[in-house]
C-alpha positions as CSV (number, residue, x, y, z in Angstrom):
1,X,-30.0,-12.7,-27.8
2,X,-29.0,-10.2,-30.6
3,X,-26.2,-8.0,-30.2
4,X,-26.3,-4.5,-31.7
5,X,-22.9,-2.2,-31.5
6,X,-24.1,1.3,-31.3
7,X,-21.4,3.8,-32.5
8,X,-21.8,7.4,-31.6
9,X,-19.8,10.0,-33.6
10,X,-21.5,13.1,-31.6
11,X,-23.6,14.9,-34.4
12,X,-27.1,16.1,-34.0
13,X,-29.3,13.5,-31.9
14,X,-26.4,13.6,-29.5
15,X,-26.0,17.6,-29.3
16,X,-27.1,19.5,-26.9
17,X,-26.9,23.9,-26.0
18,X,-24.1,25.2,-25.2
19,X,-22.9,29.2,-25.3
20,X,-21.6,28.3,-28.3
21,X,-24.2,26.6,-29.7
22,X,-25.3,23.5,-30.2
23,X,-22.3,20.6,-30.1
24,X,-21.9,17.2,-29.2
25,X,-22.9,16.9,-25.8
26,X,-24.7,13.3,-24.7
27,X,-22.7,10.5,-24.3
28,X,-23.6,7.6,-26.0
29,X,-24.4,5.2,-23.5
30,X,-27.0,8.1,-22.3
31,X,-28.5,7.6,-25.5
32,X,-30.3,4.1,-24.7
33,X,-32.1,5.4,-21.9
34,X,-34.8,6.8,-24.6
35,X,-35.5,3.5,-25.9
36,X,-37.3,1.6,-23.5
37,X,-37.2,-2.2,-23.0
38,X,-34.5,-3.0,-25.4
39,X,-32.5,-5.3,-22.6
40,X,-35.6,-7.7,-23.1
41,X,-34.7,-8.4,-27.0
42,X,-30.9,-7.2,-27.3
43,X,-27.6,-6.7,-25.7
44,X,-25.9,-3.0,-26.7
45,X,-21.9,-2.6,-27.1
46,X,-21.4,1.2,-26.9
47,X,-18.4,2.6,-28.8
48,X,-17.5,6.6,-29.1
49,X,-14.5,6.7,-31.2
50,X,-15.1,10.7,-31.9
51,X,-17.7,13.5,-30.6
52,X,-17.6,15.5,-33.8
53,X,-20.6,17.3,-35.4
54,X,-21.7,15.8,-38.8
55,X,-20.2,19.1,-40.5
56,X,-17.1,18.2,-38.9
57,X,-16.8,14.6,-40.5
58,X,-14.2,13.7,-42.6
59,X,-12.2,10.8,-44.7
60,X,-9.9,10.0,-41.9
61,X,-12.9,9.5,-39.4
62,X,-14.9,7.4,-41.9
63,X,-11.6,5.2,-41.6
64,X,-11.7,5.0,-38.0
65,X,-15.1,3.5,-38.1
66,X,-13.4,0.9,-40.3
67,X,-11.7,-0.1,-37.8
68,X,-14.3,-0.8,-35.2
């Protein structure tokens, strides 16, 4: 079986409304429940090392994906 890591870093398919706005809101294990069936060909690793709006992305955090 394939194994896929998926690394969430917040941004827009994760954001959601806030008061503020939109922000980072869904965590990223939440995000596999809109893709249906994809225990049947692949097994998912979930990491979140930041929930950070794209905008907010920078140098240091492009290292810390690295180091995944």
């Amino acid at each position: 079986m394939k194994k896929i890591l998926l690394i969430a870093t917040g941004g827009t398919i994760a954001s959601g409304y806030t008061q503020e706005g939109l922000a980072p809101k869904i965590e990223a294990g939440e995000l596999l429940q809109y893709v249906e069936g994809y225990q049947d060909f692949c097994q998912v690793d979930v990491a979140s090392p930041f929930r950070l709006d794209s905008t907010n992305v920078c140098g240091k955090h492009g290292l810390e994906l690295t180091a995944l």
